[in-house]
N, C-alpha and C positions, 0 to 999 in steps of 0.2 A: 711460307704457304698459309694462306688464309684457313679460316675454322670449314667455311664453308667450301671448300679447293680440297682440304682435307675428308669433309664428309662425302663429298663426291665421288672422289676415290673410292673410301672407304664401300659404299656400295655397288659401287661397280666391282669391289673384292669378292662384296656378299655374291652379286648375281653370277661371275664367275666360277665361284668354288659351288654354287650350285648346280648349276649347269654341270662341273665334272663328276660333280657328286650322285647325282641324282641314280643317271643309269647304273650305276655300279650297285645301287640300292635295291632298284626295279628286280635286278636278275636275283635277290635274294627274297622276292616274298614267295614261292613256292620249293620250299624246303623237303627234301627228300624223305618219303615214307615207308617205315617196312612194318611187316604184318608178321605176327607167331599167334596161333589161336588153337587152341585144346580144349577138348571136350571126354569126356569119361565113356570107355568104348566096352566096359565090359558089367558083368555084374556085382564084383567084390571089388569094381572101383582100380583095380589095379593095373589097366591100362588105360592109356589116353590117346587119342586117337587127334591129328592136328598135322599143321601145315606153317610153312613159312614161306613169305611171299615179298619179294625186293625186285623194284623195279629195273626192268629191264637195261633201262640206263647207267642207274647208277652202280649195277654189277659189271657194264661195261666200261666205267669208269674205272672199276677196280680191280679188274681181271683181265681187260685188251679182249673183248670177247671177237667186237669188231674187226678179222686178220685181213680183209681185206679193202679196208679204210676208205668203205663206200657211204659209210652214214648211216648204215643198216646193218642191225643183230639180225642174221637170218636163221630159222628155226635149225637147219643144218650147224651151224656157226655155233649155236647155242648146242645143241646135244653134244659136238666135239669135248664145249668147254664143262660139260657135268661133273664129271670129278672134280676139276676145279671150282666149281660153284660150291658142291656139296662139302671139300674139304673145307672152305671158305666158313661156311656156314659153321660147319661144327666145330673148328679153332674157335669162333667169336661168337657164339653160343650155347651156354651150360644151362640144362634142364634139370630142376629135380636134384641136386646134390644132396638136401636134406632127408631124401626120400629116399635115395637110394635106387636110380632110374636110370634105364638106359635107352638109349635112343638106335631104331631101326628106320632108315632111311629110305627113301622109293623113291618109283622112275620120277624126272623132274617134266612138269610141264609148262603150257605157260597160261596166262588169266588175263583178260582183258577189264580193267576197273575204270573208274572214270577219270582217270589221271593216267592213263596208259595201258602198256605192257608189263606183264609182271612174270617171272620165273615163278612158279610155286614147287616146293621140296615139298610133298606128302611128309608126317613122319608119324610114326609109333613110338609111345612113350612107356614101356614096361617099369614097373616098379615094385619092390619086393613087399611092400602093403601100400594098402589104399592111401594116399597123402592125402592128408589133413591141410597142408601147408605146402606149395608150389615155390620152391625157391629160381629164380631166375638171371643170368647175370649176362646181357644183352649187350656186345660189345662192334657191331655189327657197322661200318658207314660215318663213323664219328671221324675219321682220321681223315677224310674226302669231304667231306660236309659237318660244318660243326654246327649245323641248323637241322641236323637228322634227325628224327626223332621216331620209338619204335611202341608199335601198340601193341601187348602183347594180353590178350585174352584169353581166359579160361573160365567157362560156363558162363557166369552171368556178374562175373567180374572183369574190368577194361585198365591197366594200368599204363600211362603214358610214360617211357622211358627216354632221357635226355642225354642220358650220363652210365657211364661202363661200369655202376656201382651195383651192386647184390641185391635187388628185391625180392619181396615173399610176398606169396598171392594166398590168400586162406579161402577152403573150400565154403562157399554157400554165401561168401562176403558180396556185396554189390559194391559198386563203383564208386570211386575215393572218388568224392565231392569239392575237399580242396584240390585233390591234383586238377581237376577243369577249370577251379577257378585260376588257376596257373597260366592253364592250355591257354584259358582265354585272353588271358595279359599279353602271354607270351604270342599270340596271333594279332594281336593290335599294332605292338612295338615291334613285328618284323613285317604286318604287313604295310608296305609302304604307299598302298596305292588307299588304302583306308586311312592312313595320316592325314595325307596332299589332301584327301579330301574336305577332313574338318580341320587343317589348316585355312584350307580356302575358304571356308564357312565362316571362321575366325576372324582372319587376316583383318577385315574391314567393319570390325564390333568398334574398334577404337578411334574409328576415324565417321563420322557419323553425317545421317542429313540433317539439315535445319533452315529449315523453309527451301530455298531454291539452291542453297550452296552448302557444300563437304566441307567439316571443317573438325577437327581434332574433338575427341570425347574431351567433356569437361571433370568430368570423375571415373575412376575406375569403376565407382558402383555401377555408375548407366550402361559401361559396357559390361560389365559382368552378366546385369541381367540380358542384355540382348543375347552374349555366349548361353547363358541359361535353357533360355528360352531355340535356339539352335539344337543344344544337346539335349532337350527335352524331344523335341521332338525326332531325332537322330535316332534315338536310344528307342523310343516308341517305335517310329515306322520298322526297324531293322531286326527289333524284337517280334511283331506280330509275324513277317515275312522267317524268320529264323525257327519259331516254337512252329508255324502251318506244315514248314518245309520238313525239319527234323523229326514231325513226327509221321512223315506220309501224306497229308493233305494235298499238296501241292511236288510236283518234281518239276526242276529243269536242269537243260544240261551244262553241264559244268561251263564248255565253249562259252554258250551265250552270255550264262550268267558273269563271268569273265571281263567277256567283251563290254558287255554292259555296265559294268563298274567302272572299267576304263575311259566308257563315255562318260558315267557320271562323272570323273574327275575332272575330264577335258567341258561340261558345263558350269563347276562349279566354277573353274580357275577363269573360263572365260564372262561370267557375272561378274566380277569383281574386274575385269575391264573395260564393258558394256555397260554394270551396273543394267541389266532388262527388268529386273526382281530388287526390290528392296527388302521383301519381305524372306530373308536369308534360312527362317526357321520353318517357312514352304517347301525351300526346296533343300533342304537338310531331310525333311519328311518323305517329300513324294521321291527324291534319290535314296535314301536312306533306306527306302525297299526293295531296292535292286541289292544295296551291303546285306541285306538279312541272310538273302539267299547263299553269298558268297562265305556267310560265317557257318551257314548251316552245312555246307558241304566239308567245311574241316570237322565237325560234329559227325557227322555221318561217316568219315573217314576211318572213325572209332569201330566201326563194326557192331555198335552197339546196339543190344536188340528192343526194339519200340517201348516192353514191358518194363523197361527198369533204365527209362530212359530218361525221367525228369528228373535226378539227382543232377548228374551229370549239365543234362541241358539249362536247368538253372545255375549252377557251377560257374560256366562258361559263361553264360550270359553276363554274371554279374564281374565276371574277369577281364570281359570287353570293358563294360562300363569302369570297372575300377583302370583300366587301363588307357581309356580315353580322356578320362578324369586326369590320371595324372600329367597327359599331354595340356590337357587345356590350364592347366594350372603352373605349369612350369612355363609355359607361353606366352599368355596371359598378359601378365604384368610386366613382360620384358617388350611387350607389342607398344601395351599403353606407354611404357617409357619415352618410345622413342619415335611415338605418334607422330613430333610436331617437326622430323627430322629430314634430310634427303633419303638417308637411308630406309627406312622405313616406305618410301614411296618407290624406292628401287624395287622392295620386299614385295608391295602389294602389286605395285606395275611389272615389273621384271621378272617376278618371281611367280606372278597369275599365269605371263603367257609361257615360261621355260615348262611350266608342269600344262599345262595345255599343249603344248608338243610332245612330250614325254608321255603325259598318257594316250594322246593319238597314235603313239610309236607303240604302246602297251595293246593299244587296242587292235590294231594292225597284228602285232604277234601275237594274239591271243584267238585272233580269227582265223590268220591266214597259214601260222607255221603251226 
């Protein structure tokens, strides 16, 4: 078999295992979220007054709430399964053990947030003194979803929980700055429809114009600065629409904002087989305002209140950025390698138009189901 017989192949491997890969990616960038929030309800501090709140789904994932496997939690369906909800709750979450605290439970209802339906558990948290230090050990939807993740809030602290380990929350502390810088990595690298994008931004730094005809970058430097000058402006448009949004300026709803990413990815991928825009770090900008919005609503998912809000919001921000960083860097050089190749042209051709279907099929499910 010839080198060239072989590389053929070989990309027709790449665009393959894409293609099976892709969807199975999509259905993980909205990861399941649950809510614990407590506030001090008395005047020597020694009770706390809060709620917890799990999406109506994912309790029907975990409890068969659904008995009549019509596709719908019906408020009736849901009251039957309350004891079981509530027992749920309290096996796989301990409040206050350092404190000395015990938990009274109430009627369960339910809350409409911008990501669905939610069960909310009222509860009362008594303690035998005022807690200085909120121990919490949140075991709640890891075992169904290992992308779960639970926000658990008290006064004017927001701690993000990933893992079924022991945290303590100290009274009067504001919000751990590195944990968002975390949140934000960890919102980059699962969301996949924000990759595919500045993939496609990317994709075609190393294959460049020169006068009338494409033709392989001559240095990694040259493309580096075009990727530069891409993530510059990426980083910019997505940040001004992210700080407007997160702090109230501006609201939209979650649907459109959505939908709207999904077309930006079904533009980006389709420039890169049109080629309409040369000028790549235009529309990294003028798209990149539609991602702001979409970061800002994992931000605001935190419950956190406007006042003690830019710790956090710079956190995140720069956890994006450190997390887009290190895509473009691991990428990068493995692009320019294999510039001058078939496969590479499988990548930018075959691989532009699989994610232009795929997020037309995003956009579609983000509209209409």
């Amino acid at each position: 078999m010839s080198v060239r017989a072989w590389v053929k192949q070989l990309g027709v491997a790449v665009a393959l295992a894409t293609l099976l890969t892709l969807p199975r990616l999509a259905a993980a960038h909205s990861p399941s979220t649950g809510r614990v929030t407590l506030e001090v309800d008395s005047r020597d501090g020694r009770e706390l007054r809060g709620s917890v709140q799990l999406a109506i789904r994912d309790l029907d994932t975990a409890l068969w709430l659904d008995r009549d496997q019509n596709g719908d939690v019906t408020w009736a369906e849901l009251q039957s399964a309350e004891p079981a909800v509530r027992n749920y709750v309290a096996q796989r979450l301990q409040l206050g053990e350092s404190s000395r605290c015990s938990v009274t439970w109430q009627a369960l209802r339910v809350a409409t947030l911008n990501d669905g339906n939610y069960a909310t558990l009222p509860l009362l948290l008594h303690c035998a003194l005022a807690p200085t230090e909120l121990t919490v050990r949140y075991r709640l939807l890891f075992d169904i979803d290992a992308q779960h993740r639970g926000l658990v809030q008290w006064n004017t602290q927001t701690a993000i929980v990933r893992s079924p380990e022991l945290i303590a929350l100290s009274a009067g502390q504001s919000s751990s700055v590195p944990s968002f810088i975390r949140e934000g990595v960890w919102h980059i690298w699962i969301g996949y429809d924000h990759i595919l994008f500045l993939l496609c931004l990317i994709l075609p730094a190393v294959y460049q114009r020169r006068t009338a005809r494409w033709q392989p970058a001559d240095s990694l430097g040259d493309a580096t600065r075009e990727v530069f000058e891409i993530v510059t402006a990426f980083t910019l448009a997505h940040s001004i629409t992210l700080v407007i949004s997160a702090i109230g300026l501006v609201s939209m709803p979650t649907r459109y904002v959505e939908t709207a990413i999904a077309l930006s990815v079904v533009a980006a991928a389709a420039n890169n087989l049109w080629r309409a825009v040369d000028a790549r770090w235009a529309v990294a900008f003028v798209l990149g305002l539609l991602h702001g919005f979409g970061f800002s609503s994992v931000l605001l998912a935190t419950g956190l209140p406007a006042q003690h809000a830019v710790g956090p919001l710079l956190g995140f921000n720069i956890g994006v950025e450190l997390g887009q960083a290190a895509i473009v860097v691991a990428t990068l050089p493995l692009l320019f390698l294999i510039r001058r190749t078939l496969v590479y042209q499988v990548l930018l051709r075959g691989g532009s138009a699989l994610v232009a279907v795929l997020a037309l099929f995003w956009a579609y499910q983000r509209w209409c189901l």
